[in-house]
C-alpha positions as a Markdown table, in Angstrom:
| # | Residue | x | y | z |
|---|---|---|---|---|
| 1 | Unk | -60.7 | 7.1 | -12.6 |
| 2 | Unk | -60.6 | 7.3 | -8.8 |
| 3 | Unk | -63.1 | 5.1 | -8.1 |
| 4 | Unk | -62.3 | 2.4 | -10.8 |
| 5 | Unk | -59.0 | 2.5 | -9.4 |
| 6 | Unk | -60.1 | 1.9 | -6.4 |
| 7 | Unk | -62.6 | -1.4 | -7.5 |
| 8 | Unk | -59.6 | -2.7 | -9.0 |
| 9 | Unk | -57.2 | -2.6 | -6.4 |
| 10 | Unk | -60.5 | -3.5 | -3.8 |
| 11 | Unk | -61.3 | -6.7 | -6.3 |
| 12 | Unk | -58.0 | -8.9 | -5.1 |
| 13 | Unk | -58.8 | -7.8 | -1.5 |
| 14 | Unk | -62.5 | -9.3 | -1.6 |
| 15 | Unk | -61.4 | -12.5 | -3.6 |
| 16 | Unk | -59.1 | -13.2 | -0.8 |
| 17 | Unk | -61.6 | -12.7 | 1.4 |
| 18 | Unk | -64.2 | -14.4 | 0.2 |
| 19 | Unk | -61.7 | -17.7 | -0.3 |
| 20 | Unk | -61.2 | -17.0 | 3.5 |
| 21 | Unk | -64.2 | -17.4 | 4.5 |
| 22 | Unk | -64.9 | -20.4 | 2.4 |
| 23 | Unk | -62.4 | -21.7 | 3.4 |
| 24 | Unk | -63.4 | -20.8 | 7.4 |
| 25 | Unk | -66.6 | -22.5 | 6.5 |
| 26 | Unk | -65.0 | -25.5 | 4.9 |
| 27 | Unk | -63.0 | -26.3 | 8.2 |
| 28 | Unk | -65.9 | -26.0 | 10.2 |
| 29 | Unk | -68.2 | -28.3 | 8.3 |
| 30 | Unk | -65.5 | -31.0 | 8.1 |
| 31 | Unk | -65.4 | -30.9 | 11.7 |
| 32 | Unk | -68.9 | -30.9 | 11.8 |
| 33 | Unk | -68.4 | -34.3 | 9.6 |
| 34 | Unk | -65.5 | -36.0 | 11.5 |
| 35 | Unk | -67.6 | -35.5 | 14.6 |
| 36 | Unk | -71.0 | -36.9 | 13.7 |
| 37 | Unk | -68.9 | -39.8 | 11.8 |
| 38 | Unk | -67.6 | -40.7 | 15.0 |
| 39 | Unk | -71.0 | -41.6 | 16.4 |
| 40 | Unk | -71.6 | -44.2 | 14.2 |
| 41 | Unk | -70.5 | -47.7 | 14.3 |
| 42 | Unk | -70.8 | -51.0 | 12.8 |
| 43 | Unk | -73.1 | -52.2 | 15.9 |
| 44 | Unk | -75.4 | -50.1 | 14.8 |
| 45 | Unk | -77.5 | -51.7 | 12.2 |
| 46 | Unk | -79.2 | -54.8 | 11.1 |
| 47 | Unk | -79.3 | -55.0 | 7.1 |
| 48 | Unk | -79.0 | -57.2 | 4.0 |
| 49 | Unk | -76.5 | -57.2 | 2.0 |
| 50 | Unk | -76.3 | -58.1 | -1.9 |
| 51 | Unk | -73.5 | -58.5 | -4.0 |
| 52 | Unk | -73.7 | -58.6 | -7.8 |
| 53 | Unk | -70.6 | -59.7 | -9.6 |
| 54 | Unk | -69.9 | -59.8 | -13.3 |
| 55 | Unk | -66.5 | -60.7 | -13.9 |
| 56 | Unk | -64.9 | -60.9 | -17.8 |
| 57 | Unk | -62.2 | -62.5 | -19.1 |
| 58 | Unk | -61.3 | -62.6 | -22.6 |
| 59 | Unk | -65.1 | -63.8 | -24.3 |
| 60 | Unk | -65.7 | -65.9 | -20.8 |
| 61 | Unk | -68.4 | -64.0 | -18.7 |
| 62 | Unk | -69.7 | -65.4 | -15.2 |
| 63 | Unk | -72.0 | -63.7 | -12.9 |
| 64 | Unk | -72.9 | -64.1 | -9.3 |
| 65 | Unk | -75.4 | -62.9 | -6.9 |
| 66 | Unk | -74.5 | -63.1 | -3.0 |
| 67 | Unk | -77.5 | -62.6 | -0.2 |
| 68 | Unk | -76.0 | -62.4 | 3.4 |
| 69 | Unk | -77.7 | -60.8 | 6.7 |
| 70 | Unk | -75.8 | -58.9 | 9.2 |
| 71 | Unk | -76.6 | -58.7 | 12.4 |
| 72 | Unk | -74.6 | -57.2 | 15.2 |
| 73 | Unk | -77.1 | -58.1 | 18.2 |
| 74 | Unk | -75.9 | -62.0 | 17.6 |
| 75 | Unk | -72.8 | -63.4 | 19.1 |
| 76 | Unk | -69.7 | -62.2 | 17.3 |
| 77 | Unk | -69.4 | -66.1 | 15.4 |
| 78 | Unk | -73.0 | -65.5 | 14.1 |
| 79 | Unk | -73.8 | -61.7 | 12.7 |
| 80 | Unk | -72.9 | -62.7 | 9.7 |
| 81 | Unk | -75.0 | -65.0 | 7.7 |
| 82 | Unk | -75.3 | -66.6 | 4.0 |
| 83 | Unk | -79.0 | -66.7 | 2.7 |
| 84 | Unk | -78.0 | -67.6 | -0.9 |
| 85 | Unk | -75.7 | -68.0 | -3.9 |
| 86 | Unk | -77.2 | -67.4 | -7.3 |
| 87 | Unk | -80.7 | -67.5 | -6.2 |
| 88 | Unk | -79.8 | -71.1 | -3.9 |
| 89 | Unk | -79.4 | -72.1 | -0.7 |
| 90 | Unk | -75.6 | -72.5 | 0.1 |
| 91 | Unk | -74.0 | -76.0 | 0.3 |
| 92 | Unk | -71.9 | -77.1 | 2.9 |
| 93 | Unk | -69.2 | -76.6 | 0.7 |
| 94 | Unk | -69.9 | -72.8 | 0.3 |
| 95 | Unk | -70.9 | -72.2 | 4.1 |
| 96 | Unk | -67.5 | -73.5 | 5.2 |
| 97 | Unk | -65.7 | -71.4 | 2.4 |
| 98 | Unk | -67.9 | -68.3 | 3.7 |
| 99 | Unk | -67.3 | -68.9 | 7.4 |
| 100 | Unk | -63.4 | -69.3 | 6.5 |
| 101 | Unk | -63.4 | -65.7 | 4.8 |
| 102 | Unk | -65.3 | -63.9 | 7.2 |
| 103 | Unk | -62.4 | -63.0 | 9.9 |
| 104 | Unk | -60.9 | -60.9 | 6.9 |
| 105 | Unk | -64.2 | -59.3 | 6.5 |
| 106 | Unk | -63.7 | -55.1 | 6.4 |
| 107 | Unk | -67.5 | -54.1 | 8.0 |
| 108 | Unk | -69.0 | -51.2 | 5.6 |
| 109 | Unk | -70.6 | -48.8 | 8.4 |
| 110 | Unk | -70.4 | -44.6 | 7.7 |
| 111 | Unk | -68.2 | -44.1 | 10.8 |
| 112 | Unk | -65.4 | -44.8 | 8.4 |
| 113 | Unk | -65.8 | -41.6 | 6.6 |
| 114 | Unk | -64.1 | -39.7 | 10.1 |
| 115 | Unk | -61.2 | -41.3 | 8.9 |
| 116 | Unk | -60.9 | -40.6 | 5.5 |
| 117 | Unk | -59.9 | -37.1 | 6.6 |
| 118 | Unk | -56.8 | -38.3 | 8.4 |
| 119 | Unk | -54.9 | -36.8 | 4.6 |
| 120 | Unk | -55.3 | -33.1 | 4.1 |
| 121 | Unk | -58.6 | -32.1 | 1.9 |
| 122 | Unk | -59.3 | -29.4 | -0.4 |
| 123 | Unk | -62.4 | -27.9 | -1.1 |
| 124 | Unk | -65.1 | -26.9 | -4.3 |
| 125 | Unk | -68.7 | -26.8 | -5.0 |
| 126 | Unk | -70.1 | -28.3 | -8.0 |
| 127 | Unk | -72.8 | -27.0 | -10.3 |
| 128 | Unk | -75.6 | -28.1 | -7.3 |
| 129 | Unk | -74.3 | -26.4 | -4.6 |
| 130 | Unk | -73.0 | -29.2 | -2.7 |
| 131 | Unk | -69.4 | -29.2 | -1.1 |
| 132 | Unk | -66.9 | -31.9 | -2.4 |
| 133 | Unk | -63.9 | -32.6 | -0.3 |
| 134 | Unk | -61.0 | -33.7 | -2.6 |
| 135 | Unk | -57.9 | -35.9 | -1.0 |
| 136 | Unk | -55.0 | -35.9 | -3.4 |
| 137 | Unk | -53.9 | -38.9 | -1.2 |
| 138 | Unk | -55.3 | -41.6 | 1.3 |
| 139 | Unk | -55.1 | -42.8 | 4.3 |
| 140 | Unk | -53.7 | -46.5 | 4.8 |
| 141 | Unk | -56.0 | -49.1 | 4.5 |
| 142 | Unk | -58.9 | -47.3 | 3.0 |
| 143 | Unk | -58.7 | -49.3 | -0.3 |
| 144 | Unk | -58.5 | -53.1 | -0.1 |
| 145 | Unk | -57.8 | -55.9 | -2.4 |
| 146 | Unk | -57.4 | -59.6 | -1.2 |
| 147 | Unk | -56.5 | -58.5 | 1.6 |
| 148 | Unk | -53.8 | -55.8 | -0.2 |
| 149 | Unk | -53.7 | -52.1 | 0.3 |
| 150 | Unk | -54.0 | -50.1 | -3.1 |
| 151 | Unk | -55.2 | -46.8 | -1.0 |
| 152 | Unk | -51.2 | -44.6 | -2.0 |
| 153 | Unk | -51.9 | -45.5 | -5.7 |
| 154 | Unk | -55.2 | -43.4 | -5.3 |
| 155 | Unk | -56.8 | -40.4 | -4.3 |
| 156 | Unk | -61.0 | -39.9 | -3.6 |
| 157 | Unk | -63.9 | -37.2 | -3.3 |
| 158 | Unk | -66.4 | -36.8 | -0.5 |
| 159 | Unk | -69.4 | -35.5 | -1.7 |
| 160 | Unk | -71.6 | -33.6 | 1.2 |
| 161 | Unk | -75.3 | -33.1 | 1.3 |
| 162 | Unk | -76.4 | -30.4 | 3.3 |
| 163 | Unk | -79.9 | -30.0 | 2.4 |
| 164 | Unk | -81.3 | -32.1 | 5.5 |
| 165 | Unk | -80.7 | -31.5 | 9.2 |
| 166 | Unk | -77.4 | -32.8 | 9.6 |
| 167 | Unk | -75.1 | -32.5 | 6.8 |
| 168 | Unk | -72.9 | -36.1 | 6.2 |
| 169 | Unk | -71.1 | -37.5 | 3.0 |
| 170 | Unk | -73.5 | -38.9 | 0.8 |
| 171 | Unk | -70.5 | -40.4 | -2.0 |
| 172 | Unk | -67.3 | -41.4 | -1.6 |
| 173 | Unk | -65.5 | -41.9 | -4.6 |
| 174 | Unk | -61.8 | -43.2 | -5.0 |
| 175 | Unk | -60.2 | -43.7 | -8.4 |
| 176 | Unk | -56.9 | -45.0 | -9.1 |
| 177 | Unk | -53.7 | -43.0 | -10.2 |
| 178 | Unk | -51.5 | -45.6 | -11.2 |
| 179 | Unk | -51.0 | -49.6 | -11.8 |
| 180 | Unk | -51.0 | -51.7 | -8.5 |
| 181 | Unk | -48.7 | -55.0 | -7.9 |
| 182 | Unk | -51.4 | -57.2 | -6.1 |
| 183 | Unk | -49.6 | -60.6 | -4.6 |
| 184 | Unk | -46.8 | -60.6 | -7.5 |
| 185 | Unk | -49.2 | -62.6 | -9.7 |
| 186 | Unk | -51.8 | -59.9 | -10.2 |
| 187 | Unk | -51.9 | -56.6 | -11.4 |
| 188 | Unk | -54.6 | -54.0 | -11.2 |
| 189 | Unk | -54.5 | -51.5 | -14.0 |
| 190 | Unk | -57.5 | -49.3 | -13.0 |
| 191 | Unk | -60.2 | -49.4 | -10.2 |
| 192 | Unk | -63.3 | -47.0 | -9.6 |
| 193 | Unk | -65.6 | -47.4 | -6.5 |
| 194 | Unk | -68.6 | -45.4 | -5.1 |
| 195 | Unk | -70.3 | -45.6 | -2.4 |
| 196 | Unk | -73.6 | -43.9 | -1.5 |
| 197 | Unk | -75.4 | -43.2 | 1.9 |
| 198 | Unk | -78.2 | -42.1 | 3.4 |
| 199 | Unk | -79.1 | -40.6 | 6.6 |
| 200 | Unk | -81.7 | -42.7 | 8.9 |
| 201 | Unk | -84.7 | -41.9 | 11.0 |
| 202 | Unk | -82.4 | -41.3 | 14.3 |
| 203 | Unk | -79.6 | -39.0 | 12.3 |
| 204 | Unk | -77.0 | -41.8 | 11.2 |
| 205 | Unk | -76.2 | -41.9 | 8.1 |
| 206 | Unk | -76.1 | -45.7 | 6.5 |
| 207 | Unk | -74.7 | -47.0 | 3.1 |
| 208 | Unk | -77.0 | -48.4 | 0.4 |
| 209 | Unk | -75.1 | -49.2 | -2.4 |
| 210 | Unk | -71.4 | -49.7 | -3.9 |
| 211 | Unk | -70.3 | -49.6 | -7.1 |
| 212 | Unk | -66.9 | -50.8 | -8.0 |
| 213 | Unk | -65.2 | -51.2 | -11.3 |
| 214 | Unk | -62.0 | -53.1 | -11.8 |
| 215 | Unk | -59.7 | -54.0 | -14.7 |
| 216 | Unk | -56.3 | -55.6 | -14.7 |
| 217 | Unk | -54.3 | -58.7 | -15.4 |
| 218 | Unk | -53.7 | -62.3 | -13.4 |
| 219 | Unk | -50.9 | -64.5 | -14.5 |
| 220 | Unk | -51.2 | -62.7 | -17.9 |
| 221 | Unk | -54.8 | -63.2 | -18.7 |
| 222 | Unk | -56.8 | -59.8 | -18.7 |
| 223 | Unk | -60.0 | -59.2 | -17.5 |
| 224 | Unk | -62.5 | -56.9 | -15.7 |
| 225 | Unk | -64.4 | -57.0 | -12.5 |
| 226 | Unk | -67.9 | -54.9 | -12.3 |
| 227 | Unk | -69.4 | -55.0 | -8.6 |
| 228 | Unk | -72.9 | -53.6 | -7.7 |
| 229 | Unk | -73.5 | -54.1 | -3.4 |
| 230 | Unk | -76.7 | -53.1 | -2.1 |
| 231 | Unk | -77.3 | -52.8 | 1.2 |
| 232 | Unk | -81.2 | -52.8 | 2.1 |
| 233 | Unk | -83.8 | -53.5 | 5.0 |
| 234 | Unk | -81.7 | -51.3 | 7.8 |
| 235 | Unk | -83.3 | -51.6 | 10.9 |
| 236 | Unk | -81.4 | -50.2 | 14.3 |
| 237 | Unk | -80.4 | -52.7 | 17.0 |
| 238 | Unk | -82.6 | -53.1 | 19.1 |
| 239 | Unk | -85.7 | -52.0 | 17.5 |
């Protein structure tokens, strides 16, 4: 009776414990994270990038496809350019439209995960072993639409990989909470985005693809936005 006494009062004492120390271990891998994050900028790489967009509204369907190179080596007016619409060469037309949008451009580079942790995180590990960082809120300016921030009506997980030498976020998920006011005319109901990364040849970690999922409401007509972004043939300024 002693002794199962004492594993019962002794069980609350290692549980506590052990959440300590995960908890120790969780600290120090998100520093780990913020740190290594921090290297990385959006000078970094050379890659293209492909957007698929399927957009639905009420039995109307359109598609689009959107090749562009970046290029941070070239002069700030000219990392950016448009290979194709749908499979075409861009008209004039399209080029000025492009070149008018870029200066609202938001660059997609890994160093952006550093600040993703500026909103206190919790911590799990799912059925594979991997840690997930959970933030119940985020940061300002982490979720944009036309040029709106959504990021308070929505919280996100950090998925880590640890299996390689350095351990970085390979997903980022965010997921709205609640319906979003966008410009008075527009309404967002729900959104879902993912975004997945892998770590290069020299240790930085780069993203390859984005998936977004929108649905909502624009002057009263409903409709859905589904966005696939791929980002491929990296290659490190200056190789």
């Amino acid at each position: 009776m002693r002794l199962l006494f004492l594993a019962v009062t002794l069980l609350p004492l290692t549980s506590s414990l052990a959440a300590e120390v995960g908890n120790v271990n969780a600290d120090a891998l998100k520093g780990r994270i913020i740190a290594h994050a921090r290297t990385v900028t959006a000078e970094d790489f050379v890659y293209t990038r492909t957007v698929q967009t399927e957009s639905i509204e009420r039995e109307k369907k359109e598609k689009r496809v959107m090749v562009e190179r970046w290029d941070p080596a070239k002069p700030l007016e000219q990392r950016w350019t448009l290979i194709s619409i749908d499979g075409q060469s861009p008209n004039p037309d399209q080029l000025k439209s492009y070149r008018k949008e870029l200066p609202k451009r938001r660059q997609a580079y890994y160093g952006r995960v550093a600040g993703y942790f500026a909103k206190p995180v919790t911590s799990t590990v799912d059925a594979r072993g991997r840690t997930i960082f959970r933030l119940a809120s985020l940061p300002k300016e982490t979720v944009m639409v036309s040029d709106a921030d959504i990021s308070t009506h929505a919280t996100g997980e950090l998925v880590v990989a640890t299996q390689g030498p350095i351990p970085f976020i390979e997903e980022v998920r965010f997921t709205s909470t609640k319906a979003t006011r966008v410009k008075l005319v527009a309404k967002i109901d729900r959104f879902e985005t993912m975004t997945r990364y892998r770590l290069m040849p020299d240790g930085k970690p780069v993203p390859i693809e984005l998936l977004s999922e929108m649905e909502g409401s624009m002057l009263g007509q409903q409709g859905r936005i589904r966005t696939r972004i791929t980002y491929t043939d990296h290659r490190a300024v200056g190789n």
